[in-house]
C-alpha positions in Angstrom: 4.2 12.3 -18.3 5.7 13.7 -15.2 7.7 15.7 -17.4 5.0 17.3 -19.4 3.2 18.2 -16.1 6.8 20.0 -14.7 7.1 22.1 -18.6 3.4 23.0 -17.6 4.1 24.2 -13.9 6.4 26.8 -15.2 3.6 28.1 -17.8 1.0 28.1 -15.0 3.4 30.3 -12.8 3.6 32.8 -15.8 0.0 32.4 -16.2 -0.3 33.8 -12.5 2.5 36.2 -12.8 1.3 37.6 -15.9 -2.3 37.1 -16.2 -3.7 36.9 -12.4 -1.0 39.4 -11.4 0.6 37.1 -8.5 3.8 39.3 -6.3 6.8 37.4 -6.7 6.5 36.1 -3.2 3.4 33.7 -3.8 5.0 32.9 -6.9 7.8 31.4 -5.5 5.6 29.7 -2.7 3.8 28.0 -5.6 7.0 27.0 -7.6 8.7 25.2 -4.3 5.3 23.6 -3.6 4.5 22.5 -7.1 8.2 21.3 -7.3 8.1 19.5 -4.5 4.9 17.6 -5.0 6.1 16.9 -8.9 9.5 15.1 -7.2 7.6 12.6 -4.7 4.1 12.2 -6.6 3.3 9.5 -8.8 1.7 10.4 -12.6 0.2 7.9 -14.5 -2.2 7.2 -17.4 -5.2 5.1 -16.4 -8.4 4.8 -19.1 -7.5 7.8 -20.8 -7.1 10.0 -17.7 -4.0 11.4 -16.3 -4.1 10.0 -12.6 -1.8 12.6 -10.1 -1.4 10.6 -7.1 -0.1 13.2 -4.1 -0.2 10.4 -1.5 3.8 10.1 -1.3 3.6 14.0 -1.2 1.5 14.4 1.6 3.5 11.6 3.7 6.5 14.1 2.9 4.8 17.3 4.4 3.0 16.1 7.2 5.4 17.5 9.9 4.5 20.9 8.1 2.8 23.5 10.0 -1.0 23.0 9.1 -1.0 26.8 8.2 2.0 25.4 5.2 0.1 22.1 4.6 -3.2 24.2 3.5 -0.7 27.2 1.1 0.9 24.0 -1.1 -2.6 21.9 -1.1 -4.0 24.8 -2.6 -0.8 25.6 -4.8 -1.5 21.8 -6.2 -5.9 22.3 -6.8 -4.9 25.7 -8.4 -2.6 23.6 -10.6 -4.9 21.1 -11.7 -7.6 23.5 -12.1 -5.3 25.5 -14.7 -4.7 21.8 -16.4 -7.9 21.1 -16.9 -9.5 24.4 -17.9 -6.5 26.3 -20.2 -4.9 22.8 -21.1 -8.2 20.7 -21.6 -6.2 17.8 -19.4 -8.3 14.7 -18.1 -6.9 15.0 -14.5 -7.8 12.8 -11.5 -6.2 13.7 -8.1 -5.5 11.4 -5.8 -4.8 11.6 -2.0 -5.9 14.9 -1.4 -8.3 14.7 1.0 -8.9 15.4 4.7 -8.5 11.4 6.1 -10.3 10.3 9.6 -9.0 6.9 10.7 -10.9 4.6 13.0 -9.4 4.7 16.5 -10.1 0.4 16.4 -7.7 0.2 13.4 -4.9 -2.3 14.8 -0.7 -0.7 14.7 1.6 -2.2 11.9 4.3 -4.9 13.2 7.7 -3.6 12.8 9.2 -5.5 10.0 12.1 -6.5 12.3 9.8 -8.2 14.3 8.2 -10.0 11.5 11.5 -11.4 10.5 12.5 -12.2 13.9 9.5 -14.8 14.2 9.9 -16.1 10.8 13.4 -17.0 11.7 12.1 -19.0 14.7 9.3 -20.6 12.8 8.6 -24.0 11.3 7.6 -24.2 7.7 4.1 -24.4 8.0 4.6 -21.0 10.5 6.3 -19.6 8.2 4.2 -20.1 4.9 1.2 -18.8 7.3 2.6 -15.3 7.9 4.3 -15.0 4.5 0.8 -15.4 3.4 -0.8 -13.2 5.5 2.2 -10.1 5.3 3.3 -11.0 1.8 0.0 -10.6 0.1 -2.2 -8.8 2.4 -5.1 -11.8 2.8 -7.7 -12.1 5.4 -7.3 -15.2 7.3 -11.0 -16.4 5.9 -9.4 -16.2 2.8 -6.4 -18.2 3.7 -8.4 -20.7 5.3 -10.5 -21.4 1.8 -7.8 -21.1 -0.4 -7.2 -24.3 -2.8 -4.2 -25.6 -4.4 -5.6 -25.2 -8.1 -5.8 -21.5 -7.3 -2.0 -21.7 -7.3 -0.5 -20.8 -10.3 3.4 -19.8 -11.3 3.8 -16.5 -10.4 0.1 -15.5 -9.4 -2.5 -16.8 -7.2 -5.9 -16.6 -7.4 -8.3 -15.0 -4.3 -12.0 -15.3 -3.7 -12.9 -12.5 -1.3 -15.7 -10.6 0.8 -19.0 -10.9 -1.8 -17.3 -13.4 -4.0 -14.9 -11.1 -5.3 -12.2 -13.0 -7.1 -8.3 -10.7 -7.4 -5.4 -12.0 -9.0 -2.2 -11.3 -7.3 1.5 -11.5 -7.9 4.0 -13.8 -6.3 7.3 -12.5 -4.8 9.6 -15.6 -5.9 10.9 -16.1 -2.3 6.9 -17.0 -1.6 6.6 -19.2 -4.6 9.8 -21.2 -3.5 8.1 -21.5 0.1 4.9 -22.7 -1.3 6.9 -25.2 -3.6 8.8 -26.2 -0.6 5.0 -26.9 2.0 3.5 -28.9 -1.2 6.2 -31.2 -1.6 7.0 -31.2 2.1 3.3 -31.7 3.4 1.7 -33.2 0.4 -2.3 -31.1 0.9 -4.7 -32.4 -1.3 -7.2 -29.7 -1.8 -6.3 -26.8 0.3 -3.1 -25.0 1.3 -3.8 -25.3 5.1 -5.3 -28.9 5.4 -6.2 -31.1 8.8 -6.8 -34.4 8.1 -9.3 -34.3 5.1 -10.5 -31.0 5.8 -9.2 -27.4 5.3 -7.8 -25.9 8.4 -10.7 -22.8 9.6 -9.5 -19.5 10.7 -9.7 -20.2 14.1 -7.2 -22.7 13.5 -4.6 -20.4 11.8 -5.5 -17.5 14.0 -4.4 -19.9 16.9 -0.9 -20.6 15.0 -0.1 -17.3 14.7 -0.9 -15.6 17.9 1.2 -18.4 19.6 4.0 -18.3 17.9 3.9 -14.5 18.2 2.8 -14.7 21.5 6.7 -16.7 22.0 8.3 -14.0 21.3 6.4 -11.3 23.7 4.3 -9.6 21.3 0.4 -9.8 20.9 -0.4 -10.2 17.3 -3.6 -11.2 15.1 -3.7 -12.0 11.3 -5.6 -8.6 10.3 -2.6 -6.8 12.4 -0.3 -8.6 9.3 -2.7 -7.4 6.7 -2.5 -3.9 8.2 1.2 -4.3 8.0 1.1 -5.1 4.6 -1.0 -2.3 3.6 0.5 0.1 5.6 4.0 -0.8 4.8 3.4 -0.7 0.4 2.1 2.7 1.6 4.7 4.1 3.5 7.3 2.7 0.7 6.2 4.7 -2.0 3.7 2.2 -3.8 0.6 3.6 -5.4 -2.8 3.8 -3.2 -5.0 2.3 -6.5 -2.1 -0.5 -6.6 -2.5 -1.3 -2.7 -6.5 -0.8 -2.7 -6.5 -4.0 -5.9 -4.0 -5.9 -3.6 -6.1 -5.7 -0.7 -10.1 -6.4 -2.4 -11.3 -3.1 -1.4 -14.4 -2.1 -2.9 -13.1 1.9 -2.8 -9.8 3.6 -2.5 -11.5 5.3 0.4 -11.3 1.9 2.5 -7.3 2.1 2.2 -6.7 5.6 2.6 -7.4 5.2 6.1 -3.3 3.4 6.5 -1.8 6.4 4.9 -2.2 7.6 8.4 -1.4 4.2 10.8 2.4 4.8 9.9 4.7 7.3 12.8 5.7 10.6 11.0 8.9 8.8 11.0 7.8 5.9 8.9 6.2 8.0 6.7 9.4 9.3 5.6 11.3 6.0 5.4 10.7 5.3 1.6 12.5 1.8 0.9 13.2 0.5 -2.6 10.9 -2.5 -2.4 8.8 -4.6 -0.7 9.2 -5.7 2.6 9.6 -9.1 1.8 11.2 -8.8 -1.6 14.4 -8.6 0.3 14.2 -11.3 2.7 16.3 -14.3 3.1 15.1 -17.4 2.7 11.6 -17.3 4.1 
C-alpha cells in the first residue's frame, strides 16, 4: 500500500507541474516533504479505507521551524486531496491536527528507572508494575481483575462504563503471572488480601513505596502514561495505542504524542519497552 501511495506522489507532482503550473522550486519542496512523510508514516487498510497515519511523521519534524512544519502539512492535505478527488481513494488521515495537552497530564518514567525498581522488587511488586506499564491498566482495573479473565496469551479487561478490551500478553508477563499463581495461590482475584481483592488504595500504596525507595515520586496513572507515551514515541500506531488503553476516541490519546522531549520523540526503538526485558 505504501508503495502504491509513493508511484502516486510522483503523478501528483506532474499533476502540479503540468496541470496547476507549480515552478520547480515548490515542486521539489513537495517531493522532499511527501518523501519524507511516505518513509516514517504508517499506511494501512481498515474497513475498506486506506488509513495514512502521519503521527510518526510529525514526531520527526517537530524541531522544524513552524513556518516549515505548516509548507510539508499542507504538501501532505494537497496530497490526499489529489487521492481522493483524481484517484477516487477512500483516505483517512491521521495525526494531523493541531494537539493542546492538559498542563495536569503527569511526565512519563524513564524506562531505566522502571527497570531499576523492578530489579529491587519482590514478586508481587513486580507483577504490580508489569501490570500497570506492560499493558497500560488503570489501577481500578487492576484491583477488579479476576483470574478467569486470564487466558494464554490475552487477558481480558472490564473498563470505565463497562467496556470490556482484549489484550495481548508479552510472554515475559505471562511467565510472571504463571510464576504469582503458583507462588501466592489467589482464589478469585490477581491482587487478593485475605478473602477479598486488594482496592486501589492498596496497590496505589505498594507502588508509591517502593518507588518512593528509590527517590522518585510515582503514581499508577504515571505508569499508564508511560505506557502510552512510550508505544507512541516507538513508532506504534495511535488507533493501536487508543484500543490498548479503552479510550472512547483517538482524540483522548493524541494528547501523549506531545508528553515525550523532542528528543524522545526521535528515539524510535524496535519494540516494546518491556518486550526486551530480563526476567521481570
Amino acid at each position: 500500500m505504501k508503495s502504491k501511495l509513493q508511484e502516486v506522489s510522483e503523478e501528483f507532482l506532474n499533476y502540479l507541474f503540468d496541470v496547476r503550473g507549480y515552478s520547480e522550486t515548490s515542486i521539489v519542496t513537495y517531493e522532499i516533504a511527501l518523501r519524507q512523510m511516505l518513509e516514517e508514516s504508517h499506511v494501512y487498510e481498515a474497513d475498506g479505507v486506506t488509513v495514512l497515519d502521519i503521527t510518526p511523521f510529525r514526531f520527526k519534524i517537530v524541531k522544524n521551524h513552524k513556518k516549515t512544519i505548516v509548507k510539508k502539512l499542507s504538501a501532505v492535505h494537497s496530497f490526499t486531496k489529489y487521492l481522493e478527488d483524481q484517484c477516487h481513494m477512500n483516505i483517512k488521515l491521521i495525526g494531523d491536527e493541531s494537539i493542546k495537552v492538559p498542563k495536569s497530564l503527569p511526565k512519563p518514567i524513564e524506562k531505566n528507572y522502571i527497570e531499576e525498581v523492578l530489579s529491587r522488587a519482590n514478586l508481587e511488586e513486580k507483577l504490580l508494575i508489569s501490570m500497570l506499564y506492560g499493558l497500560g491498566l488503570r489501577i481500578s482495573e487492576l484491583s477488579s481483575l479476576k483470574l478467569e479473565d486470564i487466558n494464554k496469551g490475552w487477558i481480558q479487561i472490564h473498563g470505565k462504563g463497562n467496556k470490556v478490551r482484549e489484550l495481548p500478553l508479552l510472554e515475559s508477563l505471562q511467565a510472571l503471572i504463571t510464576v504469582y499463581i503458583k507462588r501466592r495461590s489467589p482464589k478469585k482475584y490477581l491482587f487478593e488480601k485475605g478473602n477479598s481483592p486488594m482496592n486501589a488504595a492498596q496497590l496505589r500504596y505498594i507502588l508509591t513505596k517502593l518507588f518512593k525507595a528509590q527517590g522518585l515520586k510515582v503514581t499508577p496513572h504515571q505508569l499508564r502514561h508511560s505506557f502510552a507515551t512510550h508505544l507512541l514515541n516507538n513508532g506504534a500506531r495511535i488507533a493501536d495505542v487508543s484500543e490498548l488503553l479503552g479510550h472512547g476516541t483517538m482524540a483522548t490519546t493524541q494528547v501523549y504524542t506531545k508528553l515525550g522531549s523532542v528528543k524522545k520523540m526521535q528515539e524510535y526503538m524496535k519494540a516494546h519497552p518491556l518486550a526486551d526485558a530480563k526476567d521481570h
